[in-house]
N, C-alpha and C positions, 0 to 999 in steps of 0.2 A: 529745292522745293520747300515751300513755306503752310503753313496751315496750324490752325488753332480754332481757339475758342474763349470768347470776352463778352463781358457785364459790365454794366454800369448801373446802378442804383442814387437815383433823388433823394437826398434827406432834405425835406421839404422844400422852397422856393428857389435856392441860392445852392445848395452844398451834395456835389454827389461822391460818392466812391464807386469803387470799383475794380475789377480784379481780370488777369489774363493770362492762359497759358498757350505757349508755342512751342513749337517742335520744327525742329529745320532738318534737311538733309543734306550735307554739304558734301558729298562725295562728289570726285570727280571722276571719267570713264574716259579721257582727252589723251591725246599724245603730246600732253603738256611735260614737260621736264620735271616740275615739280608737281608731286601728287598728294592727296589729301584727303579722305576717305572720315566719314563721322556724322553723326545725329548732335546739336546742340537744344538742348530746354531751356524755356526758361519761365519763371512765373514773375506777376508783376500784379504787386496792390497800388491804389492809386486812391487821393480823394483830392479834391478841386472844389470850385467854385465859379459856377454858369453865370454869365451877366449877359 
């Protein structure tokens, strides 16, 4: 399962930033061979430019 929360911000006409955090749950409950079980974060700044 995946879920978060993200922004973005216009610095005037051309240039935005912006920022993101997520949170994943990567556990598996399978009668798969190999198992794996854990929560990964991550955050993430960002800036660009919209044409």
């Amino acid at each position: 399962m995946n879920y978060g929360v993200g922004v973005d911000v216009m610095l005037g006409q051309w240039f935005f930033v912006g920022a993101e955090h997520l949170m994943r749950d990567v556990s598996t409950d399978n009668a798969s061979i190999i198992r794996f079980g854990g929560n990964i974060d991550s955050a993430t700044l960002r800036a660009g430019i919209k044409f």
